[in-house]
C-alpha positions in Angstrom: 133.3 -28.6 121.3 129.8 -28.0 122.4 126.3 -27.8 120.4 127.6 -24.0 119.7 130.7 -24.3 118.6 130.0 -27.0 116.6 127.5 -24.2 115.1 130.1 -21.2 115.4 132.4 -23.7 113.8 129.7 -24.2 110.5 129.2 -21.1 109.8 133.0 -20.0 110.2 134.3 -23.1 107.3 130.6 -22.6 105.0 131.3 -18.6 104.9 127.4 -18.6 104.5 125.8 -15.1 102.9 123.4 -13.2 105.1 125.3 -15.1 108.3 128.1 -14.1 109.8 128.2 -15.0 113.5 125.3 -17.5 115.1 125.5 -16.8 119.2 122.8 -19.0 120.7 121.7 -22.7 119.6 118.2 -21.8 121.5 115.0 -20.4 119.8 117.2 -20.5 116.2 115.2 -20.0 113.2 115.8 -19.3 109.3 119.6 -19.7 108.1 121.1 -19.9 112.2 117.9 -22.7 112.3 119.4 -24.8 109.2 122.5 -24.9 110.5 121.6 -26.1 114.3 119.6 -28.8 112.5 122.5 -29.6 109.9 124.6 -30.1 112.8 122.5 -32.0 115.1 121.7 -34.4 111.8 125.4 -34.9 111.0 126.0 -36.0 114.9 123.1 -38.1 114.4 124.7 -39.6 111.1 127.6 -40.6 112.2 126.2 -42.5 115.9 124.8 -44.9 113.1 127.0 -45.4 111.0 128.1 -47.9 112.4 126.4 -50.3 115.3 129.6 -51.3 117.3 131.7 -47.7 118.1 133.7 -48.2 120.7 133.0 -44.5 122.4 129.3 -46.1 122.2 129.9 -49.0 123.9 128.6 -48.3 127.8 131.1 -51.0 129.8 131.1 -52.7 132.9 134.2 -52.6 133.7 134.4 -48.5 132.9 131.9 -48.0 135.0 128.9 -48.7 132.9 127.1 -51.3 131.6 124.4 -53.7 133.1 124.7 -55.2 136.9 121.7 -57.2 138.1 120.5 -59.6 140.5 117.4 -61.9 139.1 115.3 -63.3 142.1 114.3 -67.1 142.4 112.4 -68.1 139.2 113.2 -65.4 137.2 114.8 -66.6 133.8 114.3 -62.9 131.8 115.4 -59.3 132.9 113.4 -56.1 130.7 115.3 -52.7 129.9 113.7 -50.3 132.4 114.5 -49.4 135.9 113.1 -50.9 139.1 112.2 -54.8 140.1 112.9 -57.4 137.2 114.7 -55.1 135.0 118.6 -54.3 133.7 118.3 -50.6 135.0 119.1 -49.1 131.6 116.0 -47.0 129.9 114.9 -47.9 126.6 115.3 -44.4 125.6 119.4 -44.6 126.4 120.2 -47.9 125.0 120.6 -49.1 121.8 121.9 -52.8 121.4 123.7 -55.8 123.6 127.1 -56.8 123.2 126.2 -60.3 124.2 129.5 -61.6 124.4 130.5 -59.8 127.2 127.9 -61.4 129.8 128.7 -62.8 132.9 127.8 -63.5 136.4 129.2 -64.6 140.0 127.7 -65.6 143.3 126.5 -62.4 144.8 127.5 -63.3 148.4 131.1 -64.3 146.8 131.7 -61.8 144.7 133.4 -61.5 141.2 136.2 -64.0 142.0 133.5 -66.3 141.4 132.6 -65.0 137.6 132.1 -67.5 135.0 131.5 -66.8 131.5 127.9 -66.8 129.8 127.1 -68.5 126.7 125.7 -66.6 124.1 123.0 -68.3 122.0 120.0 -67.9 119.8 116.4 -66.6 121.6 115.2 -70.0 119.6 118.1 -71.8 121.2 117.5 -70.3 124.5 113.6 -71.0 124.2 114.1 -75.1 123.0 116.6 -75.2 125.9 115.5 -73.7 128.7 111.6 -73.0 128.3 110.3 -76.4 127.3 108.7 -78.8 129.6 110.2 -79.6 132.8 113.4 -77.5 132.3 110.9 -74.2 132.7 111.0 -75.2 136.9 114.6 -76.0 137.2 116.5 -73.0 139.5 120.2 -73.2 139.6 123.4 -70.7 137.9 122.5 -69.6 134.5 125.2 -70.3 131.9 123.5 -69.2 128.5 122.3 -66.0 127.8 120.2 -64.3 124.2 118.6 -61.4 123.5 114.8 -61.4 123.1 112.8 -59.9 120.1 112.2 -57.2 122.5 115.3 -56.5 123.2 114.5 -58.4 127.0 117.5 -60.5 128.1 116.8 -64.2 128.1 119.1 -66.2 131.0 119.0 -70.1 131.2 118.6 -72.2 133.1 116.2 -69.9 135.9 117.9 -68.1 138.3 117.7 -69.7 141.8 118.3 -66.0 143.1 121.9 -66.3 143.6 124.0 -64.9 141.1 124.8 -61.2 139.8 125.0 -61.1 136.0 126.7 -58.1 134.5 127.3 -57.1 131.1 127.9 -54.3 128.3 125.7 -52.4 126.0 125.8 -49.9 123.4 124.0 -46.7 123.7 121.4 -45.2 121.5 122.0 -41.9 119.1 121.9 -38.5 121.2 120.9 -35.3 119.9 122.4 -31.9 121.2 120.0 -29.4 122.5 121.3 -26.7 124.7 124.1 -24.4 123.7 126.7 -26.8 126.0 125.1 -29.6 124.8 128.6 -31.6 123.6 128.4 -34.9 121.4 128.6 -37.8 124.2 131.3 -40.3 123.7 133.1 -38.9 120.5 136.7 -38.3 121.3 137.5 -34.5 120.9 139.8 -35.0 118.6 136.9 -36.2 116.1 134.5 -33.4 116.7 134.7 -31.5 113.4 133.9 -34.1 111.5 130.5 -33.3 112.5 131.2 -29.7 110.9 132.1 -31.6 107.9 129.1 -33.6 107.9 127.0 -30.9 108.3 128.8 -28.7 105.7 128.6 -31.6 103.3 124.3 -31.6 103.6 125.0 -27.9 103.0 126.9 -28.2 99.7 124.0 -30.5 98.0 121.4 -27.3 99.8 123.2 -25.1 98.1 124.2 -27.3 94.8 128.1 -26.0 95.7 130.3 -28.7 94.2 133.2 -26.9 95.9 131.9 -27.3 99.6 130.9 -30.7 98.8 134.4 -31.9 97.7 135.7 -29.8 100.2 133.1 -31.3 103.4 133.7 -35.2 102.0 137.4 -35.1 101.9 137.8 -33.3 105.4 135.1 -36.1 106.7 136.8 -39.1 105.3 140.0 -37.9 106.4 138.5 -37.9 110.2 136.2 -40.6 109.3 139.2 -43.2 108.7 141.1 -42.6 111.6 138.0 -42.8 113.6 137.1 -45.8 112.5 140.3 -47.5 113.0 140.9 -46.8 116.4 137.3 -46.8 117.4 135.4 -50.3 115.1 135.3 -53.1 117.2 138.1 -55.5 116.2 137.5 -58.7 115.0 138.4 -61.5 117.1 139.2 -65.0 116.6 137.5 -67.8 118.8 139.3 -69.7 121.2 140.9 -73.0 120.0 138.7 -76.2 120.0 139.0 -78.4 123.0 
């Protein structure tokens, strides 16, 4: 479903009076107007409900993610495009799954991957940043996530080694009539409908439609987040 349909779909399940067909998202004002906005807040609602949906997560190995080569010296890489950066905007992204970083010797290639360590910006700064260690250029092995959101690699990059990684992307808003809600299976697209007919109900004090709107989104809600939630995972056992 697109940005309209999603619309066409709100008005068809809310029966709203004084509105019987909405056939552009564009220029909408009054009642067609609520409902563009009632949509585009119930998409934004559920991107944040939780931090680690799986149709949010942008992967390496899909095709997404992070792939970048720090030059000699360099021991931090800043979201942005261009020299010294991860070549993700800040507008697009929304948070690092650290535990997926690694790198391998550019001239080798990926058969030479090793694992990076996730650990603390503190950790990372004690370590790596202190004294002597700040000149030392060789493979990183640890990896943390700056206040800024900057990835943090130590020890310095020698300018060597391609590190790669995932992310999770940052809530979209439709705009545009073929707009569509990126990364949500199909399956789960009314339960932005629902959402938005939910915010409705309390507009409209209609007990009915809100009963109606919250069962129809937990029922979609549940299955979503089963299939979707990042498991949990167990560690590795203890050398």
């Amino acid at each position: 479903m697109n940005y309209l349909t999603l619309c066409q779909a709100f008005v068809r399940e809310g029966a709203m009076s004084g509105l019987t067909s909405l056939t552009t998202t564009v220029g909408a004002t009054g009642q067609a107007g609520r409902v563009t906005a009632w949509i585009n807040d119930a998409w934004a609602d559920i991107q944040t409900m939780r931090n680690d949906w799986g149709w949010m997560r942008s992967s390496k190995l899909n095709g997404g993610g992070v792939s970048f080569a720090p030059a000699a010296a360099a021991y931090r890489a800043t979201l942005g495009t261009g020299a010294g950066t991860v070549g993700v905007l800040a507008d697009n992204f929304g948070r690092w799954d650290i535990t997926t970083f690694r790198n391998y010797v550019t001239t080798v290639g990926v058969s030479s991957e090793i694992r990076m360590q996730p650990v603390s910006y503190d950790a990372w700064r004690e370590a790596y940043m202190y004294g002597a260690q700040q000149s030392v250029q060789t493979r990183p092995v640890a990896i943390a996530v700056a206040p800024d959101m900057t990835l943090s690699f130590g020890p310095p990059s020698n300018g060597l080694y391609t590190i790669t990684g995932d992310y999770f992307i940052a809530p979209s808003t439709m705009s545009g009539d073929s707009a569509t809600p990126t990364g949500l299976p199909t399956q789960f697209h009314m339960m932005i409908v629902w959402r938005a007919l939910w915010k409705y109900g309390y507009y409209q004090a209609a007990s009915e439609v809100i009963d109606r709107a919250k069962r129809e989104f937990r029922d979609l809600y549940d299955t979503l987040d089963a299939r979707y939630a990042t498991p949990i995972t167990m560690a590795g056992a203890l050398a």
